[in-house]
Every structure is written in C-alpha cells, then in structure tokens.
N, C-alpha and C positions, 0 to 999 in steps of 0.2 A: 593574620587575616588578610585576604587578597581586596582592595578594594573594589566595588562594582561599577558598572556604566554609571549608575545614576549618582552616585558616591563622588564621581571623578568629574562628572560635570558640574555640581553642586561647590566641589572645593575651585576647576576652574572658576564657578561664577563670582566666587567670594577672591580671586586675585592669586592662588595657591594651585600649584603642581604644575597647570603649564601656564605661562604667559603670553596673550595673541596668539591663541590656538583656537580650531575650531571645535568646537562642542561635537561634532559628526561625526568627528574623527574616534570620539572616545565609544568604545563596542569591546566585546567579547570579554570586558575584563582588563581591559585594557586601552593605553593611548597611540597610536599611531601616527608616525613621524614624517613629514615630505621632505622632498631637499629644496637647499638655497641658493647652494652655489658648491659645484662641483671639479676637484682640482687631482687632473692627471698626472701620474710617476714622473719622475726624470724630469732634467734641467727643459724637455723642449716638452714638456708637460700641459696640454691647455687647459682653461678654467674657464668653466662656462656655469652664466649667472643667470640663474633661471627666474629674477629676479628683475631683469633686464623687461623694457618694454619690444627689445627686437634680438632680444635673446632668443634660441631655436626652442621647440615644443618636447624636443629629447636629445638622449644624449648617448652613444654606442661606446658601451665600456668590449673594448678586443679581448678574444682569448688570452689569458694569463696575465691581463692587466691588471696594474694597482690604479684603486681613484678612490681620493678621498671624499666625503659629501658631508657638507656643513647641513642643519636640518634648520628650517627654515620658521620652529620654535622655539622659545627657552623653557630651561626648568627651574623650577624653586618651592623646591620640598622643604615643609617644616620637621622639625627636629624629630617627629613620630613615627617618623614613614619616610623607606626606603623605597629602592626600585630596581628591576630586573630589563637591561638592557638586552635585546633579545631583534634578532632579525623574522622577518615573515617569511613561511610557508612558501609562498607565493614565489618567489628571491632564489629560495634555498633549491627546488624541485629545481630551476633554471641551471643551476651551478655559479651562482653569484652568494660566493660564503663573505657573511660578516667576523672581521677576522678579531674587532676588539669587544665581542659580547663581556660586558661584565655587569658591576652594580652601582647606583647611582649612591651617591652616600646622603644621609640626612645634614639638612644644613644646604645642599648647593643646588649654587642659582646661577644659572646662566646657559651658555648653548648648549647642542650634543651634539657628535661627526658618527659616522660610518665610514669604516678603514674596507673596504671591500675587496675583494678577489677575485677574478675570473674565470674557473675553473673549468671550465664547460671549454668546448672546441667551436662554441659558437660565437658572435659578439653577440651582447644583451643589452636591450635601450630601456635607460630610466627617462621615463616623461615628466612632466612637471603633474604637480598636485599628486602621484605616485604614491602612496603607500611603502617603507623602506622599511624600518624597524619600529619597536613600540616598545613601551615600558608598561610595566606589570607592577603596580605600587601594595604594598603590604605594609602593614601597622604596625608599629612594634609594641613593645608592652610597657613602654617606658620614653619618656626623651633622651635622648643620644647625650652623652655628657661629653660627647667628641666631636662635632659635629665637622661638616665637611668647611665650615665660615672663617674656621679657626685658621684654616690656610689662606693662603693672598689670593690664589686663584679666585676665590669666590668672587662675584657679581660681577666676571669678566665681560666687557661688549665682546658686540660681533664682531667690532673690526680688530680689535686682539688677538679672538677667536683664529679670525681667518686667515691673520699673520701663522700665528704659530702654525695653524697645519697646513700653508701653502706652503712655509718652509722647510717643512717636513718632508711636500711632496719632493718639491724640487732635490731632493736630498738623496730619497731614495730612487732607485731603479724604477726603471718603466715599467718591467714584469717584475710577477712572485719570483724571488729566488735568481733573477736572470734566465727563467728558463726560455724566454719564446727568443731573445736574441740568441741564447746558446744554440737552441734549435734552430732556428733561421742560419746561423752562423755553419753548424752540419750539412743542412741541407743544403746550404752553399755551397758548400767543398765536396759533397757529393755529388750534385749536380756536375761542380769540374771534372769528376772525376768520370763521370758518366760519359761526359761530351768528349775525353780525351780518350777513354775508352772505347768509343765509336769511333773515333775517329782513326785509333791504331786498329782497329778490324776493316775500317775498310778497306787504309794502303795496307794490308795484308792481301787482302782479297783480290785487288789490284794486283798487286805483285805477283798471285800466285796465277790470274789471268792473264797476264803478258808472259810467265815462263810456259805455260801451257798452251799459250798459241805459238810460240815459237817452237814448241818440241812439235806440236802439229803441223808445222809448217813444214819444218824440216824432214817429217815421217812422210809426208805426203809423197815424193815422187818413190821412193821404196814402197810403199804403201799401192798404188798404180800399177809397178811393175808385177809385183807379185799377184795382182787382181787381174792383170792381162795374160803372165802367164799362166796359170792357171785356167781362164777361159779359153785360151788356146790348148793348152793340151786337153782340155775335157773336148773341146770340138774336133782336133782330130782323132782319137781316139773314139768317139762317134762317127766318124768318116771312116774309119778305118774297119768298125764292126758293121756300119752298114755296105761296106764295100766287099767283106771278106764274105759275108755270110752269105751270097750263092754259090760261091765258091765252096763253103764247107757244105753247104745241103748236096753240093753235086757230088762229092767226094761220099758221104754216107749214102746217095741216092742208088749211085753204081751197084755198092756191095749190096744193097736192100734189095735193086733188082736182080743182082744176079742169085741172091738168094731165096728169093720167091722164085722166080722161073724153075730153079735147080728144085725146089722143095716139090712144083708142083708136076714135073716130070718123075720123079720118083714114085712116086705117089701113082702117074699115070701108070709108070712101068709094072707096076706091084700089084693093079688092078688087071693089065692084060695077062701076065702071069697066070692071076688066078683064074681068069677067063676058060683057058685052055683045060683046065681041072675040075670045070662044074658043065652041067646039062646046058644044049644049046638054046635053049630057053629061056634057062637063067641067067645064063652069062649074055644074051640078048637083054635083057632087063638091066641086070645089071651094068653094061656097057652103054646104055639110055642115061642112066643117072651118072655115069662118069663124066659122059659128055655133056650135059647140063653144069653138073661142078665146076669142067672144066671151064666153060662157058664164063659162068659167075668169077672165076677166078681170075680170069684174062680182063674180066671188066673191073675187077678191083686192081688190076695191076697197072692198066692204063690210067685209073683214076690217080694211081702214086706216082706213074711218071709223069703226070701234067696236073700240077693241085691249081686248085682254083687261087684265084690271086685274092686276096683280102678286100 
C-alpha cells in the first residue's frame, strides 16, 4: 500500500519519515526532496552550500557533468515501511538523469544525496528550494526483521554525510565517463588540424599564384608580337584588296564592254539584213523600234561604264 499526502504528513507530525521537512512538500503520493549543498566531479570540483546566508540562488550543472546534491532533509522510516527513491518529471524531460534511484530500506535514519548526470547538450540550473527527487513510502505487511539500524550507517549526521560524498566527488571525474574532456580534447586536435589545413591551402595557393604570374610574365612579349603581327597582316591585306579592286573591275569592265558593244551590233546587223527582205513599210517600222532598242542599249552601256559611286 502506497502511503497518501495526508498519511505522510500525519506520520511527519508525529516525528517519523521525514525529519525538519516541510509539510507542503508532501503531494502526489509522495515527499519531495530540496538540495543542501551541492558538490562538483573532479579534484577542482566546486561545492556550493545553498545553505549559506550569501550562497548564490542557483547552481548550473554543464553538459555531461557529475554533481552530487546532499538533500537538505533526513529520513527515518520505522520498521513497516519502505521507500522508492525516484527523480522528478520535471529533472528528467530536461536531461538531468538521477543515476543512483533505488530503495530506502526500513530502519534508516538519516540524509539522502542525488548522484546526477548531465545528459542534455544544455547546462541545467538547480535553485534553492527546487524540487529534485522524492520518495514514494509503501507499507509492508509486517516489520522488517532486517532492518537497515542493524548497520553502523544508521543515524549518520550531515557532516559524515557530506564527508563521504565530497570525497567521492573529488574522486571521481568531472564528466560521465570522461566524455566532455575526450571531446573537448578531439575537438582540439581537430581544430589543429583545421587551422594547419588552411594554412597548407593557402601557401599552395600562393605558390601556384607566383608560378603563374611568372609564366605570364614571361608569355607576355610573345604574346604581343603575335598580336601585332597578326594586326599587321590583316591591315595590309586590306590595303591590298582595297587597292587591287579597281584594278580587277577595270580588267572584267573591258571584256564586259567589248562584249555588250559586239553583242549589240550583231544584233543590229541581223536586223538590216532582214530589212532588205520585207515591204518598205515594214522594214520602216521595223527599223523605228531598232533604233529605239538601240537607243535604250547605248544608255545601259554608258550606265556600266560610269557606275554611280556608293
């Protein structure tokens, strides 16, 4: 049987389950736990006592950090009833895992700690008066004939407490596992390797801009000549077709005229000819329109020897 709110505060009133705890705290089924004093992984570890009259109002656990947190309660369950150590909702959705959930045994009286983990890629701040974990108290159906008293631990102070697990912290690593110095420690040497990287690209690049202005340097007067002479021959080879070509028109102009003239005296002669062979009337008529032809052909001939100029 789970005990209830009003169950839990009734056993606080009588002196039983938490010790200098607040009544307010007990909901859901449950008691919920604040921290007291909070103690960082590693030899250079801080502890901060929230406890303190000028201690800070919170505390920023780093990604993949360890930190221990003393709870700023005690317990002391009678021989009937056990408990479920158990982190909040609240903790969990963040990624701040409670790494040592277990069970409270019958019989013990004294502090609790939260061993937490950082899991999240964020840091996560516990405040003072914070809600952390909570116990979940069930009855048994009998008294414990083993109780947890039976050991020395039982009715440990807080300053015991806080020995053993500051020396714990100090003990262990800063991060779970070593993972955030391994990675800091990668990203390190990849960083060097980056910056060595860049830096071998750009005396390459360098290099390959000094050989290439030097081959340009050295192309340059070949590079000129072949550009001049080239513009030189294309200009006189333009001078040279603009120079020849009356000369070639007069050379086709000759044979043109003497071949029009020739064409159109033949022509003439072939019409007196037939002149002599038809009626005087006709060949009057006819010798009208020759001379007309004639006419029109003399004026296309003078047109080919003098063309208009463009």
């Amino acid at each position: 049987m789970i005990l209830s709110d009003d169950t839990i505060r009734e056993l606080m009133a009588n002196g039983e389950l938490i010790l200098d705890g607040n009544p307010e705290n007990a909901r859901y089924g449950s008691y919920r736990f604040t921290a007291a004093k909070l103690y960082h992984g590693g030899q250079d570890g801080k502890v901060v006592d929230f406890s303190q009259v000028t201690a800070p109002h919170e505390d920023v656990i780093k990604p993949g950090e360890y930190v221990w947190v003393r709870m700023a309660e005690q317990v002391c369950l009678p021989l009937n009833l056990t408990a479920f150590w158990w982190q909040t909702n609240n903790l969990s959705r963040k990624g701040l895992v409670l790494m040592n959930m277990s069970i409270v045994e019958p019989g013990y009286k004294g502090p609790l700690s939260c061993l937490f983990v950082n899991f999240s890629q964020l840091p996560i701040s516990i405040n003072i008066g914070q809600p952390l974990a909570k116990l979940v108290f069930m009855k048994l159906d009998r008294d414990s004939v083993s109780p947890f008293r039976n050991n020395q631990r039982s009715g440990i102070t807080f300053d015991e407490y806080d020995h053993e697990i500051h020396t714990e912290a100090l003990q262990r690593p800063t991060t779970f596992l070593q993972v955030t110095e391994e990675v800091t420690k990668q990203f390190g040497l990849l960083e060097q390797k980056r910056i060595e990287a860049i830096k071998d690209i750009e005396e390459e690049n360098k290099k390959l801009l000094e050989e290439n202005k030097k081959a340009f340097e050295q192309n340059i007067p070949s590079a000129i000549r072949k550009s001049v002479a080239l513009a030189a021959s294309a200009l006189a080879f333009l001078i040279i077709v603009s120079a020849a070509t009356p000369w070639i028109q007069s050379l086709f102009r000759n044979d043109l005229d003497k071949y029009v003239i020739g064409a159109v005296r033949s022509e003439f002669a072939n019409r007196v000819l037939f002149q002599g062979t038809v009626a005087s009337e006709q060949a009057e008529h006819q010798q009208r329109e020759l001379l007309q032809k004639l006419e029109v052909l003399e004026v296309r001939l003078k047109a080919l020897e003098n063309p208009k100029k463009p």
